[in-house]
N, C-alpha and C positions, 0 to 999 in steps of 0.2 A: 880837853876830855881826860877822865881819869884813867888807871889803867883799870881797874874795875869793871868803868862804863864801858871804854873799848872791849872789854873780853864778852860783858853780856851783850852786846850787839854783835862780835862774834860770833857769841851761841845762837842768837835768834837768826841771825842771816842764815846759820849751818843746818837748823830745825828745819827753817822754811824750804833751804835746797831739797833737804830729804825728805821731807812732804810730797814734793813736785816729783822729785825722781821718782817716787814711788808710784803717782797717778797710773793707772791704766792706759796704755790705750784703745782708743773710741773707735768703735767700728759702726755706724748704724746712722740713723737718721737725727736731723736738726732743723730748727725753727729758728728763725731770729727777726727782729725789726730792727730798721734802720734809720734816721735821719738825717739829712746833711743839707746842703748846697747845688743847685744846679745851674749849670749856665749854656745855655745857647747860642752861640756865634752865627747873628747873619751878617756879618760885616761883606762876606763878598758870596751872598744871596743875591739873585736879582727878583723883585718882587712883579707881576704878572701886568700887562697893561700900564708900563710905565709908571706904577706907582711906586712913593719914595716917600721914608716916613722923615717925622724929625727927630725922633726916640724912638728907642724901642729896650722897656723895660725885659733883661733877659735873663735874672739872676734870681733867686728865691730860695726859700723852705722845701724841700722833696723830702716826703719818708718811702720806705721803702718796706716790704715783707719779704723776706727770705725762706725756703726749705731748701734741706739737701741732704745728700746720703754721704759720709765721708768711708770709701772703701780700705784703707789705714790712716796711716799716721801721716802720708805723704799725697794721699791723691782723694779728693773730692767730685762731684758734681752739683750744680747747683742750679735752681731755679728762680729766679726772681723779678718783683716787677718795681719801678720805680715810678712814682705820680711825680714826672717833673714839675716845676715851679709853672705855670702860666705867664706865657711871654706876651706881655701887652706895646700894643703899635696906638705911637700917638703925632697926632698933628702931620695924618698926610697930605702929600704936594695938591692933592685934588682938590681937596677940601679942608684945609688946617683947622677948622672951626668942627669938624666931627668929632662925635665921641668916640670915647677910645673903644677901640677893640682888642680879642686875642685870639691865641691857639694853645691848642693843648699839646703836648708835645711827650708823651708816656711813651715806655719800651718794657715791652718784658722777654729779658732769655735766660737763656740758656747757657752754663758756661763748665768747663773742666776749670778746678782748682788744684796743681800742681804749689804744694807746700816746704817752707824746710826750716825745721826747727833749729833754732843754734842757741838756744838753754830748752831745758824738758818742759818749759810752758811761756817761751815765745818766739816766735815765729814770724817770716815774712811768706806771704803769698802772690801767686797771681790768678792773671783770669781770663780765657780766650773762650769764645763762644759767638753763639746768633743772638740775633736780639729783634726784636717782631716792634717797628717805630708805629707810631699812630699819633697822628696829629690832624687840626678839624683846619677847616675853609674860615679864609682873615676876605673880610669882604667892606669895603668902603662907598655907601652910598649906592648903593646895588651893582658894583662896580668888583671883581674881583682881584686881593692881589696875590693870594694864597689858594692853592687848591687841596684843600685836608685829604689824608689818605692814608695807606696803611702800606709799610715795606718792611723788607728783609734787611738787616744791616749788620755789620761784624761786629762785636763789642771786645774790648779786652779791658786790662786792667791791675793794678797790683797793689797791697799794705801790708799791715803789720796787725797782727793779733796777739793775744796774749789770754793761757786759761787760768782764770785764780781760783778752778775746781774742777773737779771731775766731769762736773754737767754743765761748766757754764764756757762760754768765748765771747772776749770782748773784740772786739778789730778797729781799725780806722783803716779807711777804702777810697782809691780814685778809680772811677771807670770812664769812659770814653766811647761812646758813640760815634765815627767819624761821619762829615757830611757826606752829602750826596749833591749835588751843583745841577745835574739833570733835573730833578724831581723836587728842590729847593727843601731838602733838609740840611737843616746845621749840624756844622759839629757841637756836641752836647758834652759836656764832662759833668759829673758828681761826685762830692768828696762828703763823705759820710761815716756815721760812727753806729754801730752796729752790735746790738746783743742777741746772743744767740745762746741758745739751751738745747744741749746732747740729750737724745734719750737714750 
């Protein structure tokens, strides 16, 4: 590289800094969609009536809808719901020759987002809150091994965002569901990528 080209990418790196440092900060409310990855762990689930699959597809597509209010530059709250992936059970011990079934396995909460910016437009976060599970009845040959239902579970979580404007945040996000072994929920993670627009 010349020294010419080094000095004008100099300049543009120096514009860009002063851009960003210039930005505002965001006091108010925010929208964003997400999409990523979900996965369910029932590796040590015990399924209801001795049933026991041979698979159990547990990974998928989840998008997501976000709002929230950010009260500065450091502290958030946030609302959200995630349509995890649909977790299908195949070829159970009762009957290997049934069709598959599944459950639905969505949460939506609640969480405080405590932030810290280490340049003026990016950022690592996290994410503690509740989280409202719901998931349906997995039932084989009129036989049940799932009892679908609806609980309270902790959610936490943490990424990395980054603003290329005033109004917009880009993120990429793991959150975490942990199980429940009484009531046979899984642990659930989702890793996801996220646009979101300040108003």
């Amino acid at each position: 590289m010349s020294q010419a080209q080094r000095f004008l990418c100099a300049a543009i790196c120096s514009l860009s800094f002063c851009s960003f440092a210039q930005m505002p900060v965001h006091k108010g409310f925010y929208l964003g969609l997400a999409g990523g990855y979900s996965r369910a762990d029932y590796s040590e689930v015990s399924f209801m009536n001795g049933i026991q699959f041979g698979s159990i597809g547990e990974t998928g597509f989840a998008p997501s809808i976000q709002a929230g209010y950010e009260f500065n530059r450091w502290a958030a709250l946030e609302l959200s719901i995630i349509y995890d992936a649909r977790i299908f059970f195949n070829t159970p011990n009762i009957d290997p020759s049934s069709p598959q079934t599944y459950t639905k396995n969505n949460v939506v909460y609640l969480a405080f987002r405590p932030r810290w910016f280490f340049y003026d437009n990016l950022y690592v976060f996290s994410k503690l809150g509740l989280g409202y599970v719901v998931n349906s009845n997995v039932w084989v040959n009129n036989v049940q091994a799932l009892d679908g239902d609806e609980y309270f579970r902790p959610v936490y979580g943490a990424g990395l965002g980054f603003r290329p404007g005033v109004h917009w945040q880009l993120e990429l996000s793991w959150l975490q569901t942990p199980q429940n072994l009484s009531v046979r929920i899984p642990t659930t993670n989702f890793v996801g990528f996220a646009i979101q627009y300040l108003f």
